[in-house]
C-alpha positions as CSV (number, residue, x, y, z in Angstrom):
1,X,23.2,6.8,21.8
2,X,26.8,6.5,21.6
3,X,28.5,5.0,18.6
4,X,30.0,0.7,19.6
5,X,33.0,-0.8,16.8
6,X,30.4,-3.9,18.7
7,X,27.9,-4.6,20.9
8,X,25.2,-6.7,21.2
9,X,22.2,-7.5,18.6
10,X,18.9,-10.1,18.6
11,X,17.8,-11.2,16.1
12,X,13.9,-12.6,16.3
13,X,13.1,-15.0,13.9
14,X,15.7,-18.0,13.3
15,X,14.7,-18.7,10.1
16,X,16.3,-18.6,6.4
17,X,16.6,-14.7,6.5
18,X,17.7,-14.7,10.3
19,X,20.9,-17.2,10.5
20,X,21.9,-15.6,7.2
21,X,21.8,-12.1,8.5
22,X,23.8,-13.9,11.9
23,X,26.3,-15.3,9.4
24,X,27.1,-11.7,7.6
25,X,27.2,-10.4,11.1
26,X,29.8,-12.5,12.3
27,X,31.7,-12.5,8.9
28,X,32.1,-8.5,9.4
29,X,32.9,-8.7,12.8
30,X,29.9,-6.4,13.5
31,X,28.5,-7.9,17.2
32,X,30.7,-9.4,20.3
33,X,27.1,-11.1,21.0
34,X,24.3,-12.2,18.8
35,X,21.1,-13.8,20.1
36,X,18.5,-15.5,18.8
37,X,15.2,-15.5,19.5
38,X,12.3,-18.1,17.9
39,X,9.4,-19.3,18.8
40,X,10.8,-22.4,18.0
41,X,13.6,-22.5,20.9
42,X,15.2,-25.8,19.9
43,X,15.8,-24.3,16.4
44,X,16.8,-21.3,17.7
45,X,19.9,-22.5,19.9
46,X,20.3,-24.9,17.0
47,X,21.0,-22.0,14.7
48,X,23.2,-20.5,17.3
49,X,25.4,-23.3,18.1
50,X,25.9,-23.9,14.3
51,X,26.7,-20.2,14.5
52,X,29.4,-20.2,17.0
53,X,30.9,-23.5,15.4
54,X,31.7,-21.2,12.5
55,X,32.8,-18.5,15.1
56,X,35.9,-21.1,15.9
57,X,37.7,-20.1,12.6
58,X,37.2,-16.8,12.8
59,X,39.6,-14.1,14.2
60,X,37.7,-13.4,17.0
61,X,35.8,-14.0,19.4
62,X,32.0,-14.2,19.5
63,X,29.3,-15.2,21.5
64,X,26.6,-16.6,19.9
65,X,23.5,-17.9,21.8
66,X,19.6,-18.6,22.0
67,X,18.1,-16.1,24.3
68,X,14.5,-14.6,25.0
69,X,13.4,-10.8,25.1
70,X,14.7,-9.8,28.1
71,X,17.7,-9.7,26.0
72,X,16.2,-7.1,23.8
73,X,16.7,-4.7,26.8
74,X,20.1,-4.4,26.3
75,X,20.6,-4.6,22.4
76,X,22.2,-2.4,20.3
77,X,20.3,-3.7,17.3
78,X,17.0,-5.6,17.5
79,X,16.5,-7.2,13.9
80,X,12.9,-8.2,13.1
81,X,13.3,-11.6,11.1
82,X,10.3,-13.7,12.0
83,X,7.8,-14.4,9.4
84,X,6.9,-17.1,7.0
85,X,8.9,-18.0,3.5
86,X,7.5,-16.0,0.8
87,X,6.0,-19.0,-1.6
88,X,6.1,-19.0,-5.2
89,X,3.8,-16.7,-6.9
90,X,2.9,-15.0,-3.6
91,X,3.7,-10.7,-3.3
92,X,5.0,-9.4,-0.4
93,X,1.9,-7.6,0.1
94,X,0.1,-11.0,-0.2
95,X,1.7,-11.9,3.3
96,X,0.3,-8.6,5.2
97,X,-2.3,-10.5,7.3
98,X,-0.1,-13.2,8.5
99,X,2.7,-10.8,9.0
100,X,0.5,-8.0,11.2
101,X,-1.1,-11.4,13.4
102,X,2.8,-12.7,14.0
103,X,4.0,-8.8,14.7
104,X,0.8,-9.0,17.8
105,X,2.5,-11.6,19.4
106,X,5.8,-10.5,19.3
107,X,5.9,-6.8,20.3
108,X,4.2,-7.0,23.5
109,X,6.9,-8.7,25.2
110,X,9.4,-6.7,22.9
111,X,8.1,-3.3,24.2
112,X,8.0,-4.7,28.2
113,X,11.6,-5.7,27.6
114,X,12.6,-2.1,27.6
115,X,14.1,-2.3,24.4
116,X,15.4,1.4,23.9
117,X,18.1,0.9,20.9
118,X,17.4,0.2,16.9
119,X,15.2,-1.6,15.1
120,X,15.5,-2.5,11.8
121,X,13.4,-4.8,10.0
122,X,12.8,-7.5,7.4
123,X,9.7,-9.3,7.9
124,X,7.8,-8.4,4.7
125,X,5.4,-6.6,3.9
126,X,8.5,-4.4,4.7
127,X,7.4,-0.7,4.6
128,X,4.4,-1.1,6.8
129,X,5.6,-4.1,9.5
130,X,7.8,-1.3,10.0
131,X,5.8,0.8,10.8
132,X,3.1,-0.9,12.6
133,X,6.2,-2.0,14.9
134,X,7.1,1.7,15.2
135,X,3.7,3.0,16.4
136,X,3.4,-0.6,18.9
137,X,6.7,0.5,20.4
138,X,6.1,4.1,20.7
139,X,9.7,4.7,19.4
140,X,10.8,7.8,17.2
141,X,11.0,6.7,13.7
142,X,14.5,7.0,13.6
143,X,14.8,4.2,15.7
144,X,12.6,1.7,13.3
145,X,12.9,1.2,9.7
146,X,13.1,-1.4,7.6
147,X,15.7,-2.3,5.0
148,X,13.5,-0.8,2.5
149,X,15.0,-0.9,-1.2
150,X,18.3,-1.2,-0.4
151,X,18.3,-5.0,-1.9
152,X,16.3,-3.9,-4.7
153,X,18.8,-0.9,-5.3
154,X,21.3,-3.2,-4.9
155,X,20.1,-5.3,-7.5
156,X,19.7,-2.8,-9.8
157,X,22.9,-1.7,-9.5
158,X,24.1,-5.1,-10.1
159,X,22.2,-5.2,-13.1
160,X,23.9,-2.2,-14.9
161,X,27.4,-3.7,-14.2
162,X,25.9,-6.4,-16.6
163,X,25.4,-4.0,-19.3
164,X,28.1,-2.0,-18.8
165,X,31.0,-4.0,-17.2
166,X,31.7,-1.2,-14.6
167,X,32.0,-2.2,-11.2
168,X,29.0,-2.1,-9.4
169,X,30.8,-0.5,-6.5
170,X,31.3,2.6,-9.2
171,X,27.4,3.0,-9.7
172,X,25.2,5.1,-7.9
173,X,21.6,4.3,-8.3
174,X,18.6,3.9,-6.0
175,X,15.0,2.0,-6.0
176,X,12.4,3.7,-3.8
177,X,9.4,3.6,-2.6
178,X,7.5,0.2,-1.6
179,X,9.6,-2.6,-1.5
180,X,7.6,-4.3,-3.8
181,X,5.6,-4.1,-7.3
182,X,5.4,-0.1,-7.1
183,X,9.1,0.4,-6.1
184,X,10.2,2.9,-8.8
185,X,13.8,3.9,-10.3
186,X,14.9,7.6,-10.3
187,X,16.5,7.1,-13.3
188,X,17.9,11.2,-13.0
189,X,20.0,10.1,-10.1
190,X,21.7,7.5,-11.4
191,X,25.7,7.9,-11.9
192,X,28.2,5.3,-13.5
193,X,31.7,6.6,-12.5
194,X,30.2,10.0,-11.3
195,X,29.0,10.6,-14.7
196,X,25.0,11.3,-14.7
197,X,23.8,8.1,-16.9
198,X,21.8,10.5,-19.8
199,X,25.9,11.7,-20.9
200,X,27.0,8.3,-20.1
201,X,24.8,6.7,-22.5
202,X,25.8,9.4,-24.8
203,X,29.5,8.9,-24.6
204,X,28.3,4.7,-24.7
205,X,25.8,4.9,-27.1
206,X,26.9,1.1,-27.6
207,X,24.7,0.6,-23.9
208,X,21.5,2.9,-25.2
209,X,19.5,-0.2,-26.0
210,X,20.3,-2.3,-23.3
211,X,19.4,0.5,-20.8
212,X,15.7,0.2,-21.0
213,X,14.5,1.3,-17.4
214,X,11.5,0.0,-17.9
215,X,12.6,-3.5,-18.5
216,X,15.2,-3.1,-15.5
217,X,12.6,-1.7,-13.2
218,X,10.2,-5.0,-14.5
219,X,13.1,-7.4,-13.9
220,X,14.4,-6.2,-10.6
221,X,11.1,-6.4,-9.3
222,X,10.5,-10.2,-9.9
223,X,13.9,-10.9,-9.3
224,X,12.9,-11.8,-5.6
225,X,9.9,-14.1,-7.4
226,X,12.8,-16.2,-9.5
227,X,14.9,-16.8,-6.7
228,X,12.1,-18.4,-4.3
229,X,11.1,-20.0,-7.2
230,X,14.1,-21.8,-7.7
231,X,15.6,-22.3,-4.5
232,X,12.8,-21.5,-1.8
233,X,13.4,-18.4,-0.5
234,X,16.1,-15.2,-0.6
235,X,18.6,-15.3,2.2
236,X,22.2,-14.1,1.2
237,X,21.2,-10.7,-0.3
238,X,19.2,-9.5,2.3
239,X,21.1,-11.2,4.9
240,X,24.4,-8.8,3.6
241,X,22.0,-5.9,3.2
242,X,21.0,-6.2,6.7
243,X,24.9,-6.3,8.0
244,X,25.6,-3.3,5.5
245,X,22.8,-1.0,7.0
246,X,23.8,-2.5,11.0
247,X,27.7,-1.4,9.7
248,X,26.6,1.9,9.5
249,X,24.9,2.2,12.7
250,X,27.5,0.4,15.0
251,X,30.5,2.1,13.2
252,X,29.0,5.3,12.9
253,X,29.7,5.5,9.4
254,X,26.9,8.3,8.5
255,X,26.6,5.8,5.4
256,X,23.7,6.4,2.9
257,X,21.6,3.9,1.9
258,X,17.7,3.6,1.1
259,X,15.6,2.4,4.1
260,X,11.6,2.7,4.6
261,X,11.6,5.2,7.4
262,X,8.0,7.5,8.7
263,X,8.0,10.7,6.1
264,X,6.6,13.0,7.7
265,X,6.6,16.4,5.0
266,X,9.6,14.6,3.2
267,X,8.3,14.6,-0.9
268,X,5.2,15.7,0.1
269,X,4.1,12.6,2.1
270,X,2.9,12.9,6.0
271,X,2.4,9.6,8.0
272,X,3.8,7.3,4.8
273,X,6.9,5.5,5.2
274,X,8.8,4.6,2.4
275,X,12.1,3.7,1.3
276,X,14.2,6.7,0.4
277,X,18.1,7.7,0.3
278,X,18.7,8.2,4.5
279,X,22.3,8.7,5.9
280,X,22.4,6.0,8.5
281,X,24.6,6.3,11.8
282,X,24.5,5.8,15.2
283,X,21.3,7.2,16.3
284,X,19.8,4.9,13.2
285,X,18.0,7.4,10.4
286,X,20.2,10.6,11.3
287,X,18.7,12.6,7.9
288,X,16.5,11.5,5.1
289,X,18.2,13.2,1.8
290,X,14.7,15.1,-0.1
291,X,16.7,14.6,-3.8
292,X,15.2,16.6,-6.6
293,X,12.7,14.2,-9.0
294,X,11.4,14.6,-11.7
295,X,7.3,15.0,-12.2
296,X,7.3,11.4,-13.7
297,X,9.2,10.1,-10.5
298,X,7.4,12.8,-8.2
299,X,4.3,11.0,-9.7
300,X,5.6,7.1,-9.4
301,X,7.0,8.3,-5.9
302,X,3.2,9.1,-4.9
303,X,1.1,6.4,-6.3
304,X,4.0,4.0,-4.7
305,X,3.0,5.7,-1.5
306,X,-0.8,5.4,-1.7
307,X,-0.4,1.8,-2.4
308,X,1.6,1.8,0.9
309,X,-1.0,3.8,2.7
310,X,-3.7,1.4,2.2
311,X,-1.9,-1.3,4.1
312,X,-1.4,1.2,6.9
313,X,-4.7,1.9,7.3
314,X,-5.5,-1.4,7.6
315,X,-2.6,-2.2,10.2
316,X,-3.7,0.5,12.1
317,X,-7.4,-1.5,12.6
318,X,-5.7,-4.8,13.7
């Protein structure tokens, strides 16, 4: 697949989480076309045309439209937005069997569309509507993931420019595993300023209290819970998460960030996918990094995945 500055990407599902991920799109110049796709055609062109009023006082030109998947056959990027709001209270685990029933209906006429390019999806339960729409589309897994942890890492990074007042753009640190209540933080790879955060904390000893991971890990993980509590639903995070990871792939930018991709050996997981650091170009997942944990993250990294495996199992049935 050769690398495009732009090209063309669908996006299928016109809801909250799709016309923001069309917005960041467009804002980073990342597509010449975007297309939507909905069950709900009227809303879909309705999102579009909103779409390419905004395109008017831009610097460029777009085309932004309502389409069907025959335009899939053709994309550079399929994104896999469709899906019910997550309601309040509700995991995204707790969505799997309405989630697998709308996947059924969408990737049959995905796959006869001779969509060939990458997929990269959103609909929760992330890890494994990933990877049920791998194994529907017959399509190597790096050519289907989901955004993985990359909002939670994201978050978390956010959350220790709080404590310390460095720039989150100076902070390395990851979530991985299951985007979702067994996500874990490998707290031995995390670097503020290139500095490993153990001697950090040592030369800050002013942040030690404040850097309980534990209490991070907990508040990262319902941080997705306050926000549809308060507003409905999460759509500018993951809708600039989405344009970050379709950056890489357009631009070639051999970027590393942590999608859910298929392990398959990787930390000592076959047929699992999971979100883990992955260096994301033009072919989508190019190389999934195998960083060195620690027994207590080997061992979170593990029961994360067995959690995920029993989803699978049972996607694999429907």
């Amino acid at each position: 697949m050769k690398a495009v500055k732009n090209g063309k990407i669908v996006i299928i599902g016109a809801g909250h989480v799709g016309s923001h991920c069309g917005l960041s799109l467009m804002m980073q110049g990342l597509a010449d076309e975007i297309v939507y796709i909905d069950i709900d055609k009227n809303k879909a062109a309705m999102q579009a045309l909103d779409l390419d009023d905004m395109a008017s006082n831009l610097d460029r030109d777009f085309t932004v439209r309502a389409g069907d998947y025959s335009d899939c056959a053709d994309a550079h990027i399929v994104v896999m937005a469709a899906g019910k709001s997550r309601l309040p209270g509700q995991t995204r685990l707790d969505m799997f069997d309405d989630s697998i029933k709308m996947m059924n209906t969408i990737v049959g006429p995905l796959k006869e569309s001779g969509f060939h390019g990458i997929l990269i999806s959103i609909s929760n339960p992330a890890d494994i509507i990933a990877d049920f729409l791998r194994k529907r589309l017959g399509l190597p897994r790096n050519q289907v993931f989901s955004t993985g942890t990359s909002l939670d890492s994201a978050r978390l990074r956010r959350m220790l420019s709080e404590i310390t007042g460095v720039s989150r753009h100076s902070i390395q640190a990851y979530c991985m595993g299951e985007h979702g209540d067994s996500q874990f933080i490998p707290v031995s790879h995390i670097q503020i300023g290139g500095i490993p955060v153990k001697e950090y904390l040592s030369i800050h000893p002013e942040y030690r209290d404040k850097m309980d991971f534990d209490k991070i890990s907990a508040e990262d993980k319902v941080c997705g819970f306050h926000i549809v509590e308060g507003k409905g639903c999460t759509e500018f995070g993951i809708g600039a998460v989405l344009s970050n990871i379709a950056r890489a792939v357009m631009h070639d930018e051999k970027r590393i960030l942590p999608v859910s991709v298929l392990l398959e050996g990787e930390y000592g997981e076959q047929g699992i996918p999971a979100g883990v650091p992955c260096v994301i170009g033009k072919n989508g997942v190019e190389e999934i990094l195998e960083i060195s944990l620690t027994e207590k993250e080997k061992e979170q990294l593990h029961n994360s995945c067995n959690v995920i495996r029993g989803f699978v199992e049972k996607a694999d049935q429907m």
